[in-house]
C-alpha positions in Angstrom: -22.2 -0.9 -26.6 -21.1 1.6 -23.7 -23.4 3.0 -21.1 -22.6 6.8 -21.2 -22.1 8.3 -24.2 -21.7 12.0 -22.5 -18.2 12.9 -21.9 -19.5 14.5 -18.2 -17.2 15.9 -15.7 -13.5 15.1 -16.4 -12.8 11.8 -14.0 -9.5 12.4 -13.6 -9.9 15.6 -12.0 -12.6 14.0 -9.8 -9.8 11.6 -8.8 -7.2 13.4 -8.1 -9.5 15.9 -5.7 -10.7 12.7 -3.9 -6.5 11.5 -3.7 -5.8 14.9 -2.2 -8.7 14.9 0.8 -8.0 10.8 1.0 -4.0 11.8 1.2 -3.8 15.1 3.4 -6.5 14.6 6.0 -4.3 11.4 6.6 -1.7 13.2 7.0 -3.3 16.1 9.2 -5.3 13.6 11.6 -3.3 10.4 11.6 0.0 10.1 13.8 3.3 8.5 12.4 1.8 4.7 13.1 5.3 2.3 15.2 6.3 0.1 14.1 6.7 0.3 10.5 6.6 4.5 9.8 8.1 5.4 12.3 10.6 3.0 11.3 11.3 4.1 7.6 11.7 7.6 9.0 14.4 6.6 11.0 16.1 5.5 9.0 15.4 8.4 6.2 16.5 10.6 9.0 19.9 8.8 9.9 20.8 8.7 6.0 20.3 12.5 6.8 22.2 13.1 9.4 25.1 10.3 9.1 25.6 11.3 5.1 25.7 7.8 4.7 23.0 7.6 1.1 24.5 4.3 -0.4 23.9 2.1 2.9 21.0 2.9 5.6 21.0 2.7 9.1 19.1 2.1 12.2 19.8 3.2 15.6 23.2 3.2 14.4 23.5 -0.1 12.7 23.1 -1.3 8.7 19.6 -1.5 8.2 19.7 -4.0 5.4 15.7 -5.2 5.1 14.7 -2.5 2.4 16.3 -0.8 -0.3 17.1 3.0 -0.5 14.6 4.3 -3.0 12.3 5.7 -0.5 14.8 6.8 2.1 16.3 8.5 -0.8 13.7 10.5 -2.4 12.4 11.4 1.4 15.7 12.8 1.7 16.1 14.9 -1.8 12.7 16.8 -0.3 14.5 17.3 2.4 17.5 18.9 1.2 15.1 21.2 -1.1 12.5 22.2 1.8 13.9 21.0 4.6 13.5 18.5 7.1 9.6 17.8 7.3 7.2 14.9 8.5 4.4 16.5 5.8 7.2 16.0 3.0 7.9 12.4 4.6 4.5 11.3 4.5 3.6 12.6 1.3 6.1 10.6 -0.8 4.4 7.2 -1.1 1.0 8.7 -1.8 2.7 10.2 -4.6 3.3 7.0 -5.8 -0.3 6.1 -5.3 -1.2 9.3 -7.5 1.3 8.4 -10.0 -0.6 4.8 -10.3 -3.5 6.3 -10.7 -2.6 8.1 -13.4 -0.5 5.2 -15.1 -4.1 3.1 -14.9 -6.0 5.5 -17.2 -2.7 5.1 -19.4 -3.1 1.7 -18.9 -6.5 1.8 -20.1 -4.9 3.4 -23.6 -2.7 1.2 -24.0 -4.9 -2.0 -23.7 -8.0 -0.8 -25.7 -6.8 1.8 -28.1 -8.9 0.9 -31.1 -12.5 1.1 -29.4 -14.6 4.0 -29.8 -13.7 7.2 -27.9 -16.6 7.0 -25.5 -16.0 3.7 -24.6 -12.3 4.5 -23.7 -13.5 7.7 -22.3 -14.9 5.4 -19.6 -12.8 2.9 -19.1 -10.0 5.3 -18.4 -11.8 7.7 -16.7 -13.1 5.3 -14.4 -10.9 2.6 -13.2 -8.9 5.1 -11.9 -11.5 6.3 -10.0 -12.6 2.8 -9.3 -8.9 2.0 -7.9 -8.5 4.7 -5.5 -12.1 4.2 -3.6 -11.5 1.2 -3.1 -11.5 1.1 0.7 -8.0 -1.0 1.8 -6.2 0.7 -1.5 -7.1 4.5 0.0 -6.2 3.6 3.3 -3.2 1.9 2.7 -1.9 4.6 -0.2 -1.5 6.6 2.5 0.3 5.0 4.5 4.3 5.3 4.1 5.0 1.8 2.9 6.5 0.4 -0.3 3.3 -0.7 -1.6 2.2 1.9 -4.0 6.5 2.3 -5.0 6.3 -1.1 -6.3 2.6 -0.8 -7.7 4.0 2.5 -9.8 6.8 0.3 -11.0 4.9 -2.5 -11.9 2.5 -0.7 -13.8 5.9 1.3 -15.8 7.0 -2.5 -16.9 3.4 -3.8 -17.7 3.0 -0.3 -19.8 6.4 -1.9 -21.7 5.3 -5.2 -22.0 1.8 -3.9 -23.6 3.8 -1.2 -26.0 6.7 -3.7 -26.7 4.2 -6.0 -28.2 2.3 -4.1 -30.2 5.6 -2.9 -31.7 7.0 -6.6 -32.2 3.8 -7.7 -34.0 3.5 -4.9 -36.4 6.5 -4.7 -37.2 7.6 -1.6 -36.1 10.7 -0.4 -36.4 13.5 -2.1 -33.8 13.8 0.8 -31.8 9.8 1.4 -30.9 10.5 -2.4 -29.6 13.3 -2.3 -27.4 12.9 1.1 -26.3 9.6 -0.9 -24.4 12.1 -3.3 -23.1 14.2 -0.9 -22.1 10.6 0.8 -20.3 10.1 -3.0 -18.6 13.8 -3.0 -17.0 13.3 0.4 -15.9 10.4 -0.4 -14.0 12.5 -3.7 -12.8 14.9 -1.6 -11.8 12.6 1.1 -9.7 11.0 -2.3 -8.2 13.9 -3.6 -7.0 15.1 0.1 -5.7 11.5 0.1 -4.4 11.1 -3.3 -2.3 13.8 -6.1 -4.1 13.5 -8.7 -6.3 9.1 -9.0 -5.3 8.6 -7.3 -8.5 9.8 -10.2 -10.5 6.6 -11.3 -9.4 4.0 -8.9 -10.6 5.3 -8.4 -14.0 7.6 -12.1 -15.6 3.9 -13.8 -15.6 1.9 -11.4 -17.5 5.5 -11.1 -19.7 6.4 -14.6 -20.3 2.5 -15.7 -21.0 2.0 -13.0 -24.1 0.7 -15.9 -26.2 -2.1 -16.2 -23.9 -3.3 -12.6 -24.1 -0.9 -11.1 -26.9 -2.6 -12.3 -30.4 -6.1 -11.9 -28.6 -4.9 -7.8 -28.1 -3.8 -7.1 -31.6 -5.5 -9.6 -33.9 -2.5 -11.4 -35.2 0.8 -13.3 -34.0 4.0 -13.2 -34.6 6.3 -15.1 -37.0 8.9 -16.3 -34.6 8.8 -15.7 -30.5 12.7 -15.9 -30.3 13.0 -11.9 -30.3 10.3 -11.6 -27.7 11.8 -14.2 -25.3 15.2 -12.9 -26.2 14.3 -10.0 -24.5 13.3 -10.8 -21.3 16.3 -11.4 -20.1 17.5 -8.5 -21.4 14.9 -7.0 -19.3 15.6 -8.2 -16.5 19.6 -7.7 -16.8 18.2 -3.7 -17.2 16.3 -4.1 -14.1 19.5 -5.5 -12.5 21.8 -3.5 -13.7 19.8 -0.3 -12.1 19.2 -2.1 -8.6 23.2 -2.9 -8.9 24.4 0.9 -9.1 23.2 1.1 -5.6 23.7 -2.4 -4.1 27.7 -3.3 -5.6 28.8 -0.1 -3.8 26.9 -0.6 -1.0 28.2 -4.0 -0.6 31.8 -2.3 -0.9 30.6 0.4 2.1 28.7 -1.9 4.1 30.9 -4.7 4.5 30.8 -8.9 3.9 28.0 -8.8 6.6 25.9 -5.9 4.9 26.8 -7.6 1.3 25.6 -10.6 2.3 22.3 -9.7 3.6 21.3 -7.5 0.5 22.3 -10.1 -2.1 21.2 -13.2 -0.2 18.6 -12.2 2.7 16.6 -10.1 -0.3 16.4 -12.9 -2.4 17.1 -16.5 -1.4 16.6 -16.2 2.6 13.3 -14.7 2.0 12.1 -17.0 -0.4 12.9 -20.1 2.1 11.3 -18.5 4.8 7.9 -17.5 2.7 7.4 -21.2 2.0 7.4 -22.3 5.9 3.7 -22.5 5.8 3.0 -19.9 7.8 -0.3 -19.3 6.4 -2.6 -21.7 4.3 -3.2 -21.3 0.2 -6.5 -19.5 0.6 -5.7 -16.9 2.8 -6.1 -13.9 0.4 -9.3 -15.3 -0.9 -10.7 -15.2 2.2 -10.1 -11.4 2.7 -10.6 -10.3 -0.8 -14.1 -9.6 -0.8 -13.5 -7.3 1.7 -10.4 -5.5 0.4 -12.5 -4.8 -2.3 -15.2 -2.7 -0.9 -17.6 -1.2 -2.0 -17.2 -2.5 -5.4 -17.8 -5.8 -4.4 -21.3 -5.1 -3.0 -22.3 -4.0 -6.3 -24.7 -6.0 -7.7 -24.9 -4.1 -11.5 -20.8 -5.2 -11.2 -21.7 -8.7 -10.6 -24.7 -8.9 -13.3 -22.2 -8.0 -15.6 -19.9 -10.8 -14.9 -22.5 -13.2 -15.1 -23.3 -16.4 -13.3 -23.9 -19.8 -14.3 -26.1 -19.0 -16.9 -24.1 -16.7 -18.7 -21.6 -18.8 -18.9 -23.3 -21.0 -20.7 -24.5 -18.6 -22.9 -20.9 -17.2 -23.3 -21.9 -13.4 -22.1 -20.1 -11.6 -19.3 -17.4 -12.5 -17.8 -16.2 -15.5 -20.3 -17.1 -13.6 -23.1 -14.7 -11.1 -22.1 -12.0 -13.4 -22.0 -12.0 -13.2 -26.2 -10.5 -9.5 -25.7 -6.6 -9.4 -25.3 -6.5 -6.7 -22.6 -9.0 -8.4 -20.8 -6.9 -11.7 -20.8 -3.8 -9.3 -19.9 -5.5 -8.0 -16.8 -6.7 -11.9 -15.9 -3.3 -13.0 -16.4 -1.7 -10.3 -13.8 -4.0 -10.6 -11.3 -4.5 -14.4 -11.1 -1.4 -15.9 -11.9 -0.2 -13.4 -9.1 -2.5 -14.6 -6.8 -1.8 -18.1 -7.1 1.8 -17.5 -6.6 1.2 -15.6 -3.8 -1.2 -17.5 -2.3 1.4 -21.3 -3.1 4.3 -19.2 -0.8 2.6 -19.3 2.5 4.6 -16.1 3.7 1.7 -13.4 3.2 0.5 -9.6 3.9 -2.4 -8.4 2.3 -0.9 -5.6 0.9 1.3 -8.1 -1.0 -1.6 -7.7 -3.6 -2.0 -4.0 -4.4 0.0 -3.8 -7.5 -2.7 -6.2 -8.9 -5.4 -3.8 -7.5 -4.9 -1.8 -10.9 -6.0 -4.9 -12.8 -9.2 -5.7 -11.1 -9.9 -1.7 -11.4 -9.5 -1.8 -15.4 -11.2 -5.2 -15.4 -14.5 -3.5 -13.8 -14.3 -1.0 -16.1 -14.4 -2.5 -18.7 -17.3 -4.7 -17.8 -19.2 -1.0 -17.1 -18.6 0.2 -20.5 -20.2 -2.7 -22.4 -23.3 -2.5 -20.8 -25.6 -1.7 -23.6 -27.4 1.4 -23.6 -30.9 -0.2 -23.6 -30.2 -2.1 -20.3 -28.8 1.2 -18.9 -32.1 3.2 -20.0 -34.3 0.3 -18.4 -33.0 -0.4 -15.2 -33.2 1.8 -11.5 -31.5 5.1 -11.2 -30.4 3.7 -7.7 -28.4 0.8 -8.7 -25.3 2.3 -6.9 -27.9 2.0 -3.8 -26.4 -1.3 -2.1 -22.6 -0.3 -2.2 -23.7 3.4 -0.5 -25.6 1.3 1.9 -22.8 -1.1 2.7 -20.5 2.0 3.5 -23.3 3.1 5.6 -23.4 -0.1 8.1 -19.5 -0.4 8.1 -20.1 3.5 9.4 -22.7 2.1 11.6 -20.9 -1.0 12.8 -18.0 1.7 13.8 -20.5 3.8 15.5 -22.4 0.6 17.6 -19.2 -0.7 18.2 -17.5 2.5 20.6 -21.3 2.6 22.0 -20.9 -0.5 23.1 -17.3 -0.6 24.6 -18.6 -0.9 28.0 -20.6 -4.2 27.4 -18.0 -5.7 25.3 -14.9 -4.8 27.9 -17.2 -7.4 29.9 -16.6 -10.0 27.6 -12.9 -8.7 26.5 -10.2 -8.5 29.1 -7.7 -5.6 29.1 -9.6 -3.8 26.8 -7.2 -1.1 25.4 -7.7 2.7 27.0 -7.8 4.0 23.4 -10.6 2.7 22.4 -12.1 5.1 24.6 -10.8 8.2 23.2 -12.2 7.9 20.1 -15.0 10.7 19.1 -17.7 8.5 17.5 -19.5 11.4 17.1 -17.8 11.7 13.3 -19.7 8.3 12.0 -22.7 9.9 12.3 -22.5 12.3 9.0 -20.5 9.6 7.6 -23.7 7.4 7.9 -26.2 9.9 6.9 -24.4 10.9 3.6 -23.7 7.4 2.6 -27.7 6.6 3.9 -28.0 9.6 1.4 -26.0 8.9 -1.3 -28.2 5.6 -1.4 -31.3 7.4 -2.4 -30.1 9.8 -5.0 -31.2 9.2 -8.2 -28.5 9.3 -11.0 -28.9 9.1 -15.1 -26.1 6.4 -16.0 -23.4 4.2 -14.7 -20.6 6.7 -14.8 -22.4 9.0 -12.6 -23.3 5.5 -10.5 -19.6 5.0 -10.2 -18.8 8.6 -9.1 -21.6 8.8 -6.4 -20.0 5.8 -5.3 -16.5 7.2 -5.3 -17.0 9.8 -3.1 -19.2 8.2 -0.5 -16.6 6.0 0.1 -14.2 8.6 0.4 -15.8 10.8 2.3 -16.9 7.1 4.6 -13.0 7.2 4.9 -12.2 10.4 6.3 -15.3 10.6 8.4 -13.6 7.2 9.7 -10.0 9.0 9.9 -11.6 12.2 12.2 -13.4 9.3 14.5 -10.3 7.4 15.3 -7.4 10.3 15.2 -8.2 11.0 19.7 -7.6 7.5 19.6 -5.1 6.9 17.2 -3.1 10.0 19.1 -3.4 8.3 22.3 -2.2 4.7 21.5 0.5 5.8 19.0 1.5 9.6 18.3 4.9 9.0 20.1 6.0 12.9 19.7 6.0 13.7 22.9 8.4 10.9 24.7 10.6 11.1 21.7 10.9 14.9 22.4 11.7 14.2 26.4 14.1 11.5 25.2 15.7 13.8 23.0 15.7 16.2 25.4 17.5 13.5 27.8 20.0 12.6 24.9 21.2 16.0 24.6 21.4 16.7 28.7 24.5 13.9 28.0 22.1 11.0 29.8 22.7 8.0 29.5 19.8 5.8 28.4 18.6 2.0 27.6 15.7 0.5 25.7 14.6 -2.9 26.6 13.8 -5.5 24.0 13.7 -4.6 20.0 14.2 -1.1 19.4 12.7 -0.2 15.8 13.8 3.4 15.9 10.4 4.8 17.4 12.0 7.8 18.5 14.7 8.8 16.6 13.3 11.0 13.6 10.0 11.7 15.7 12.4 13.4 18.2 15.8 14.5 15.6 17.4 11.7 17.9 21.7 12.7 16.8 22.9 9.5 18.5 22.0 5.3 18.9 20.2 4.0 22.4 21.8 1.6 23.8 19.4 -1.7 23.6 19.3 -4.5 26.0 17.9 -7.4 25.2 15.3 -8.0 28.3 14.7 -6.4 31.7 17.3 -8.6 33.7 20.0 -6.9 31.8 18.5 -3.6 32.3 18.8 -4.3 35.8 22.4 -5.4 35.3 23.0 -2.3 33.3 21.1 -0.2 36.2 23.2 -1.6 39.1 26.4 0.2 36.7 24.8 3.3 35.5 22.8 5.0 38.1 22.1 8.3 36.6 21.1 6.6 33.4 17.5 5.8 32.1 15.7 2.8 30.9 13.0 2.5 28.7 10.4 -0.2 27.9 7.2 -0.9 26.3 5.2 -3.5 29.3 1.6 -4.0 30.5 0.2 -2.4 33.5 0.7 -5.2 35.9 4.8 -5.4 34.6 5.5 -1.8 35.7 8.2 -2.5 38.1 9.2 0.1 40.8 8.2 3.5 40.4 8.7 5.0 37.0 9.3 8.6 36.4 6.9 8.8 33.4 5.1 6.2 31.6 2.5 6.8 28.0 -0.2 4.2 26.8 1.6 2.5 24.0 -0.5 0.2 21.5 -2.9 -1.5 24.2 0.6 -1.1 26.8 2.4 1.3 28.3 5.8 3.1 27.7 7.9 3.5 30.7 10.3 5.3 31.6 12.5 4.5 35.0 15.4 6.1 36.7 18.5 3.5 36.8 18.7 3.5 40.6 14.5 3.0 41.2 15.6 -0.8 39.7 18.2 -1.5 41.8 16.3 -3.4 44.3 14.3 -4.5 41.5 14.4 -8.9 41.0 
């Protein structure tokens, strides 16, 4: 039934090159993006400096919105190499490398009985598939929680898969629970990682195991009371890990701190996701294109058929007879409609599904049959290269035409303008290229594919970093603040501080932050010599300031105290 037969070049090692250009030129051309790295950095860099590792802080006060995990192992490379934005930066994409490898174990785990080749593929590919997909390699490099809580998702469903093959065979009681004890350990990184969310990714695909379970292994078992016996059991794992950190971090922190880490991370947030702040079908909408390029490939969408193989019970309904497939159905859709049912939503919500729809495509890949693989174009990975090529295009027409569309756009931001556009133009003629190379199967479809997209992304990453500097590299005003701060200055941020500066300039002590510019004039009037700082628009720049930095589409100023004084 599979497509490539020829073991080829080793995937993996194809994968993890592509993770390490994706992940270090990144790091090397993208700035520390306010408000949210910056952000985590902070307060990485306060655990450093105050000691304080059980409860976080920001700008001098309990940061109690995510757990410690990340601030955490930021810090242990810090204390081995030393204080480092490189090391920073490179510990979620870690966790996005780690995925990627848990995925092709995924694959093992789901489909261990088929033929070699056939799980050759599918493992060696829906890695690959994963990490070209175009919002999962952006945002896996990105220092977020996202691919934390992916990894740990994919450590529990790994449980749930080997703790049922063990239950149904009736292997011994140990190979069992020492997969339940694997699911609360993932639980328990989850809820290290980004709270009780990962509840969400893994209790479906573990409560519904009579859906997808018998299908997997070929038989059922004789009573489910063990197998539902242990999902609490589970869960009390996964709670008992998260509660070595948060019971004596309650202790430190207070009844304030206490109360926002066992309530605001569980029930507050769950109140405020269901205040319709966005409508059911939100993530449908923007699916299609988180999942570029593989969603403009038309061999993909053959192979999940249409109406009439529906009827005819090919493709993507006959599919649904295997048990990993139903698995992988399971964890993505249920997800989705529970996402999409609270109306509280970030697309990134999704990517620790993303690993399902990888091994789902993958699948589908390695049962095309040989004869339709033989029969069919050498260029069917032709539209996907060519849809990389016009979103390199669009980029390109786009900066070409700033000056036409700043008629139609007011305040047009100065950054767009610092871009070098220059860079889409090898990103378009490889991907124009990569169109019209001729390859012998589907594996080396996929691959051609991969690295289009890849190298699209970079391209992209060396056209926007002028630009991306200009609006949001805040190194050098955090350095003049610092600079300030240790002169013994007295300084004042207006409005809501999110710790921009602090780790980007090894800030030592809090700013003082004032809650909107008639206080700053307030707090002028009685500190002279001090300095205020605010993020405005051009035509809110009051008095003369004595340094001001385009700022995401506004400016940072910076004012004396005493040039307000007069100020109204």
């Amino acid at each position: 039934m599979n497509s490539n037969t020829r073991s080829g070049p080793n995937d993996m090692w194809l994968t993890v090159l592509l993770w390490m250009v994706l992940a270090v030129g990144a790091i090397i051309m993208r700035p520390l993006l306010p408000i949210d790295e910056t952000r985590y950095l902070t307060v990485a860099w306060e655990m450093h400096t105050s000691g304080s590792y059980m409860v976080p802080h920001l700008n001098g006060e309990l940061y109690s919105h995510k757990p410690p995990l990340l601030f955490w192992l930021i810090n242990i490379g810090w204390a081995i190499f030393g204080v480092s934005t490189e090391w920073a930066r490179l510990v979620a994409p870690l966790f996005g490398l780690g995925s990627l490898w848990l995925t092709a174990k995924m694959a093992n785990a789901l489909w261990p009985d088929v033929s070699k080749d056939v799980l050759s593929m599918r493992r060696g590919l829906a890695p690959l598939i994963l990490l070209s997909g175009v919002y999962w390699s952006v945002f896996s490099t990105m220092t977020m929680f996202d691919m934390m809580l992916a990894f740990s998702t994919l450590v529990s469903l790994l449980g749930v898969v080997g703790g049922w093959r063990a239950y149904v065979n009736n292997n011994s009681s140990w190979d069992f629970w020492k997969n339940v004890a694997l699911i609360g350990i993932g639980l328990g990184l989850g809820g290290l990682s980004k709270g009780p969310a990962i509840l969400l990714h893994v209790l479906p695909v573990y409560l519904l195991a009579p859906f997808w379970g018998p299908l997997l292994t070929g038989e059922k078992p004789k009573s489910w009371v063990k197998w539902y016996t242990s999902v609490p059991i589970a869960i009390l794992i996964g709670v008992g890990i998260a509660l070595c950190w948060a019971i004596p971090a309650a202790i430190i922190g207070g009844p304030e701190y206490r109360d926002a880490i066992f309530v605001g991370q569980t029930a507050g947030r769950m109140v405020k996701s269901f205040a319709h702040q966005r409508p059911p079908w939100w993530f449908l909408q923007y699916l299609p294109l988180l999942l570029l390029p593989w969603f403009a490939w038309p061999r993909l969408w053959r192979a999940v058929g249409f109406k009439k193989s529906w009827r005819e019970k090919t493709g993507f309904r006959a599919s649904l007879t295997d048990g990993g497939v139903r698995f992988l159905v399971i964890w993505f859709g249920v997800t989705l409609v529970a996402f999409s049912a609270i109306s509280g939503k970030q697309l990134h919500y999704l990517l620790p599904e993303f690993p399902a729809i990888a091994l789902f495509v993958s699948f589908l890949l390695s049962n095309i049959k040989k004869s339709e693989n033989k029969t069919t174009s050498k260029r069917k990975h032709m539209v996907p290269a060519l849809v990389l090529a016009a979103l390199a295009g669009i980029i390109l027409l786009a900066w070409a035409a700033l000056p036409i569309i700043e008629t139609y756009v007011p305040r047009m931001p100065s950054w767009a303008y610092e871009a070098a556009p220059i860079w889409m133009v090898p990103a378009l003629l490889l991907a124009v290229g990569a169109a019209f190379v001729s390859v012998p199967d589907i594996r080396s479809e996929v691959r051609i594919i991969a690295i289009t997209a890849a190298s699209v992304i970079v391209f992209t990453h060396m056209a926007a970093a002028p630009a991306l500097r200009h609006a949001y590299d805040l190194s050098f005003p955090a350095q003049i603040i610092s600079d300030w701060q240790n002169d013994g200055k007295k300084m004042a941020y207006v409005g809501k501080y999110h710790g921009e500066f602090h780790f980007l300039g090894r800030l030592e002590k809090p700013l003082l932050v004032l809650p909107h510019m008639a206080a700053a004039i307030k707090w002028a009037d009685e500190n002279p010599d001090g300095i205020i700082i605010d993020v405005v628009r051009q035509s809110e720049i009051k008095a003369d300031p004595i340094a001001f930095f385009p700022y995401r589409g506004k400016y940072l100023v910076v004012w004396e105290a005493r040039s307000l004084k007069n100020v109204k």
